[in-house]
C-alpha positions in Angstrom: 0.0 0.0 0.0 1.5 3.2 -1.1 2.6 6.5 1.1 0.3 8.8 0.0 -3.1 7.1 1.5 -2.3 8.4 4.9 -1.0 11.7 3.5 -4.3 12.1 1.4 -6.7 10.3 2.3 -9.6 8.2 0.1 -12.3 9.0 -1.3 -14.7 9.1 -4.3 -17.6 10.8 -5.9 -16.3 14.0 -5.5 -15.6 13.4 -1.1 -12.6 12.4 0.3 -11.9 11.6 4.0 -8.6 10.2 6.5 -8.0 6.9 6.2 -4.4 6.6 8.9 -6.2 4.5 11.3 -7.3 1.9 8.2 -3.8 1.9 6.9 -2.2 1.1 10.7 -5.1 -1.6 10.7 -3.5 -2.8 7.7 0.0 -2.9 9.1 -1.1 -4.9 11.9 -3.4 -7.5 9.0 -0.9 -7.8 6.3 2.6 -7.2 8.0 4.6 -4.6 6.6 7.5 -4.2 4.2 11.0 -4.7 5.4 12.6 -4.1 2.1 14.6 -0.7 1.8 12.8 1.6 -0.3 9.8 4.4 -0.6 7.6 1.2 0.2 9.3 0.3 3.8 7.0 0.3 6.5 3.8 0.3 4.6 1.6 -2.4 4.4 2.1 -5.7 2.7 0.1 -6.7 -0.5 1.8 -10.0 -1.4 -1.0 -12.1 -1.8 -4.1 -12.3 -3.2 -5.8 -12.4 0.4 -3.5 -9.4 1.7 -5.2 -7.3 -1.6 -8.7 -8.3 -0.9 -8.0 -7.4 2.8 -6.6 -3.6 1.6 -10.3 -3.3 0.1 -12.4 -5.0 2.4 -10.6 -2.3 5.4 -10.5 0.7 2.8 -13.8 0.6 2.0 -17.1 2.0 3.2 -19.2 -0.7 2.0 -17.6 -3.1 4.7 -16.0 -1.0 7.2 -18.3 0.7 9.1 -16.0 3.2 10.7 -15.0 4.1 6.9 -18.9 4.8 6.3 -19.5 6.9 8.6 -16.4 8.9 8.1 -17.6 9.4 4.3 -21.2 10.1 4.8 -19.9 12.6 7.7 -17.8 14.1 5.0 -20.9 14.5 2.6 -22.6 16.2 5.5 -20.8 19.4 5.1 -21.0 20.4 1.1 -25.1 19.2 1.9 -25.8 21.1 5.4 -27.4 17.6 6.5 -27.2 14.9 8.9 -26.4 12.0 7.0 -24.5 9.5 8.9 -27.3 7.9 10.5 -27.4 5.4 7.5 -24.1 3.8 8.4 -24.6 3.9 12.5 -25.6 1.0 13.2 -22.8 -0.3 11.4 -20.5 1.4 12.9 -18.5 -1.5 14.6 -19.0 -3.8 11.4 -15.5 -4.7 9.6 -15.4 -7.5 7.0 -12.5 -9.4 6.7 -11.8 -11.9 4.1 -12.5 -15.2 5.4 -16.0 -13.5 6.7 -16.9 -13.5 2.6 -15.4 -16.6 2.2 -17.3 -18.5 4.5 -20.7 -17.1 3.7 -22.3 -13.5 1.7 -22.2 -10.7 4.0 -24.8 -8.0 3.4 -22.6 -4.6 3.2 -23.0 -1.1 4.8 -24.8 1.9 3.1 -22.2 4.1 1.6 -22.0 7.8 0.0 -20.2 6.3 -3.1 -23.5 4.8 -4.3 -27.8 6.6 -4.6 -29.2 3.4 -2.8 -29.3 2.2 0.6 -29.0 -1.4 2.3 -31.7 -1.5 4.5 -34.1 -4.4 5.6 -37.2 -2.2 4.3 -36.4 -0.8 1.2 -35.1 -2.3 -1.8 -31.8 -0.8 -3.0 -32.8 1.3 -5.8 -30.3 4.4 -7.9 -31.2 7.5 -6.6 -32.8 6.5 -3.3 -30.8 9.1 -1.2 -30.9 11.8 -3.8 -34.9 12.1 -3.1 -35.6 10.6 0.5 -31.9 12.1 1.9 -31.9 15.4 -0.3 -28.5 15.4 -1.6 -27.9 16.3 -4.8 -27.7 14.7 -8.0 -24.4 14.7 -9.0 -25.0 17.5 -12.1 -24.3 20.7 -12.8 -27.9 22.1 -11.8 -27.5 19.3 -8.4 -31.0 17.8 -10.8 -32.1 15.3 -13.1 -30.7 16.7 -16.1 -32.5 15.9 -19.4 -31.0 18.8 -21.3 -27.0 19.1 -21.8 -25.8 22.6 -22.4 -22.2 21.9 -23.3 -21.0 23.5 -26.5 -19.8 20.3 -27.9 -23.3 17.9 -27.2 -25.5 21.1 -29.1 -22.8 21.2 -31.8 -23.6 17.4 -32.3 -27.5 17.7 -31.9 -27.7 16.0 -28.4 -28.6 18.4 -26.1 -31.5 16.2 -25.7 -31.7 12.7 -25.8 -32.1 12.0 -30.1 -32.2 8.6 -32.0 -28.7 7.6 -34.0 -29.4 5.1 -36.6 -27.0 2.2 -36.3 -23.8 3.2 -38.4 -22.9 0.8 -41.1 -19.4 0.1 -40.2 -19.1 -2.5 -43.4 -18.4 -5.6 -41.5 -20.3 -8.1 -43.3 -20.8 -7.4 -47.0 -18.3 -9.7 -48.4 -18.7 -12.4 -46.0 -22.6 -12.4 -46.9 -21.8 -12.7 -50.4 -19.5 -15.7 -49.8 -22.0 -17.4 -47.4 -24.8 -16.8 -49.9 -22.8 -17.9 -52.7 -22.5 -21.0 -50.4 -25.9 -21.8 -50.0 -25.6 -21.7 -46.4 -28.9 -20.6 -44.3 -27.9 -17.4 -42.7 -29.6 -14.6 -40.9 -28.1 -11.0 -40.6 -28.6 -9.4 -37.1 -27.4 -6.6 -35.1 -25.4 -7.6 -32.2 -26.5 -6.8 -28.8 -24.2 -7.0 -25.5 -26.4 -6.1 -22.2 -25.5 -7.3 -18.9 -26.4 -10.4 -18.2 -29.0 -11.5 -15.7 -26.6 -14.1 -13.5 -23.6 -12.0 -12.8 -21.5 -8.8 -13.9 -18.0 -8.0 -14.6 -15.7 -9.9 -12.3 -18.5 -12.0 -11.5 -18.5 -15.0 -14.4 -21.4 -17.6 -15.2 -19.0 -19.8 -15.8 -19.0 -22.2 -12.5 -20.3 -24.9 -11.8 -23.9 -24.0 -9.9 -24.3 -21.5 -12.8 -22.9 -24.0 -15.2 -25.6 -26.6 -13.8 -28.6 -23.9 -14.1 -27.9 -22.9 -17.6 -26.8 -24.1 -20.7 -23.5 -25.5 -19.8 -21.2 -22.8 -22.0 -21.7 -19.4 -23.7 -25.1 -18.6 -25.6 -26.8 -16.4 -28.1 -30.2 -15.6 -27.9 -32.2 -15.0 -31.2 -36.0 -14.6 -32.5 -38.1 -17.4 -32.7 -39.0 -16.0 -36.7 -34.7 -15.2 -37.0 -34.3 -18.6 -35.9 -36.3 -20.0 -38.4 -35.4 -18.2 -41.5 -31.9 -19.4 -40.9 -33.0 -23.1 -40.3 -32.1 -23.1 -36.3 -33.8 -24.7 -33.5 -33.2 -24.0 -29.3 -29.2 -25.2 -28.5 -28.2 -25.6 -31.9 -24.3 -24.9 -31.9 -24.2 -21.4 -34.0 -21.5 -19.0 -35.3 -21.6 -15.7 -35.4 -19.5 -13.6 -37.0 -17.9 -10.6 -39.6 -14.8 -9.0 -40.4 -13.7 -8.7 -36.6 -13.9 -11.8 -35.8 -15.8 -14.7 -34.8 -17.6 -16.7 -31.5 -19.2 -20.0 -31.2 -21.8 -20.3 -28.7 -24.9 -22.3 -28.3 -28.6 -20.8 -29.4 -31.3 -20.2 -27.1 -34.5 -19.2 -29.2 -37.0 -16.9 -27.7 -40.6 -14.6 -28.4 -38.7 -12.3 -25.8 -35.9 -11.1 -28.2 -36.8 -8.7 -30.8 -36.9 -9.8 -34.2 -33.6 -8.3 -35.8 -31.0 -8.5 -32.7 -28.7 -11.0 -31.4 -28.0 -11.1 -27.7 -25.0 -12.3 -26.0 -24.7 -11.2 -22.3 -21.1 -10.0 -21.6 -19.0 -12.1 -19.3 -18.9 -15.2 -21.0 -15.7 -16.5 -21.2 -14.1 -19.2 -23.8 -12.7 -21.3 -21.2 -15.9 -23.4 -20.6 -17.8 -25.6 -23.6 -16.4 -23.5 -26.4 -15.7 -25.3 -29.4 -14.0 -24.2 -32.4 -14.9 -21.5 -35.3 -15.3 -22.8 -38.6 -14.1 -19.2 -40.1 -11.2 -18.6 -38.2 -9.7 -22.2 -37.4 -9.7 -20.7 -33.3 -11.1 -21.8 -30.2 -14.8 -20.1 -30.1 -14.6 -15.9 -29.1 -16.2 -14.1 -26.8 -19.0 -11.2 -26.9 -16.1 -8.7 -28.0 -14.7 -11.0 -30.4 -17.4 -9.4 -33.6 -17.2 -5.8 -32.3 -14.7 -2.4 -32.2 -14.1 0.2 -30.0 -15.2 3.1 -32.0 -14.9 6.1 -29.9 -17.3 8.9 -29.5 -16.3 12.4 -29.3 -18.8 13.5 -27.1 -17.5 11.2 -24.4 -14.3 13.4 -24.7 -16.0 16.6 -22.9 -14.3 16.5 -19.4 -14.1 19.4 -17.0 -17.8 20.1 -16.5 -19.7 18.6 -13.8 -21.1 15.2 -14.7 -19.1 15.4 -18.1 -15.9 14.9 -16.2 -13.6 11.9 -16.5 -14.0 9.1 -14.4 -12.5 6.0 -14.7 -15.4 3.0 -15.4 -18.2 6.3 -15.4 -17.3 9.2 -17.6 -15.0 8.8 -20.6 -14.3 7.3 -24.2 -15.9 3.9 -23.9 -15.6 2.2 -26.9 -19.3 2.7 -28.6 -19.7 -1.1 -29.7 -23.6 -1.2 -30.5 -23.8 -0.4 -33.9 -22.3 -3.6 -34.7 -23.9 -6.7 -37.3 -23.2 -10.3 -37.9 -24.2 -13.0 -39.3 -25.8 -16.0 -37.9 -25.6 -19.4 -38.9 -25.7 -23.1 -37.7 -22.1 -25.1 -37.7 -21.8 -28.1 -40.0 -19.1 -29.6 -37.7 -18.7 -29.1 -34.0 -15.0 -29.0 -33.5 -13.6 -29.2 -30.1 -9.9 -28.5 -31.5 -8.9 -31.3 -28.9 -5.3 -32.8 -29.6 -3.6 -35.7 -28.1 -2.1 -35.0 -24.7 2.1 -34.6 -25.2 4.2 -36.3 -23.2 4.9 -33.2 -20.7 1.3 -33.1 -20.3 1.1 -36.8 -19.3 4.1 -37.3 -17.3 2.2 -33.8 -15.4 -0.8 -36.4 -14.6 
């Protein structure tokens, strides 16, 4: 853990508050450094445990002394009492092998709009309306309307419809496939968060594993489905000039004729065969699409148009993105004899 946590502090969201006694905490958790150098003294972060500790004591969400600090720090831009949200949690610290033994709940915290409480769901924006503090804009509302110079010369002061872009992925591939013969369906490519899990947090264990299809999936149209000769788990591949993915199909009357959805998170390290087109094991849901970046997102400097790393910046923009769909002739695992270094291993 670096120097400069005890000289300035943490924070986020625009607050920042002390965190020396968290840092001595750590000390006394994760040893320190003996090593000469600017790192001597501080606390250790050799293992994987000794990181997750550094979060788990550094944050609000499960230290309670940390919460209170921070919402006592909101308390003075606001005028307001806020603290009482993280009070009763005052005493609560979670430490590694507390998450690892069972799911804690965690402590209200200023970083985030919702609460944890026993009688309201956690809903965005919870504390803006029912604690008064303000949105984090440059009026302190809702905004629907952006001012900035830039998102009027663009058109987008107000929310407006884009047309997807034709970024010219899939022309000469269609040709080939329909010089082929091949049953085929076009459809733009959709990457939501998924329903099981998000980010870090991968479907592909065992209990989600057991509850689902077993490896990564597509979902299509019942009427897509059938105009390119697919039926529910078929093996598919989708794929243009990017790239490729092979995943399973899961039809559906839910999805929108005309889209393609892959929730993100699915990883090729579970059930993924081979792709016919590129000779590869499978892809994943950013194996079809580019990062095309979008001025706009390059604002910075005013209120909520400010950087902010994972928040506010130049994501790529990979929506307006096509493919084509079709069913796999051959089902290739790509599995090759073990070598010997591989079976002297077992």
């Amino acid at each position: 853990v670096g120097p400069l946590l005890e000289k300035l502090g943490n924070g986020g969201k625009g607050i920042n508050w002390d965190t020396k006694v968290e840092v001595k905490h750590l000390r006394d958790l994760n040893g320190v450094v003996l090593d000469e150098g600017v790192s001597k003294g501080q606390p250790k972060l050799d293992t994987a445990i000794d990181a997750a500790e550094m979060i788990l004591m550094l944050a609000p969400e499960t230290n309670g002394e940390v919460a209170v600090k921070a919402w006592e720090e909101l308390e003075k831009p606001t005028g307001r009492h806020h603290s009482h949200l993280a009070e009763g949690a005052h005493h609560t610290k979670i430490r590694f092998r507390d998450i690892a033994a069972q799911p804690r709940k965690i402590i209200s915290s200023p970083t985030w709009s919702g609460i944890e409480s026993e009688e309201v769901c956690y809903n965005a924006g919870y504390t803006n309306v029912h604690e008064l503090i303000p949105w984090r804009t440059l009026t302190g509302r809702q905004q629907l309307y952006q001012d900035h110079l830039w998102m009027r010369a663009f058109g987008e002061g107000f929310v407006s419809y884009r047309p997807p872009v034709d970024l010219k992925t899939i022309t000469k591939a269609v040709n080939n496939d329909a010089a082929e013969g091949s049953p085929h369906v076009v459809l733009n490519f959709i990457t939501p968060h998924q329903k099981w899990g998000i980010h870090s947090t991968y479907t592909d264990n065992l209990l989600m594993l057991t509850l689902n299809r077993g490896g990564p999936v597509v979902w299509m149209s019942e009427i897509d489905a059938k105009k390119a000769g697919l039926v529910d788990n078929d093996w598919v591949e989708a794929y243009n000039i990017n790239g490729a993915l092979t995943a399973r199909v899961v039809v559906s009357q839910r999805i929108k004729q005309g889209t393609l959805f892959m929730y993100h998170a699915q990883e090729k390290i579970v059930n993924t065969p081979g792709s016919e087109k590129t000779g590869h094991r499978g892809g994943i849901h950013n194996s079809v699409t580019r990062a095309t970046l979008k001025p706009t997102h390059m604002i910075g400097g005013y209120a909520q148009l400010s950087y902010g790393f994972n928040y506010y910046g130049t994501v790529g923009s990979n929506r307006d993105e096509f493919v084509i769909v079709r069913k796999m002739k051959k089902v290739d695992w790509l599995d090759q004899p073990a070598t010997r270094k591989v079976e002297a291993a077992e």
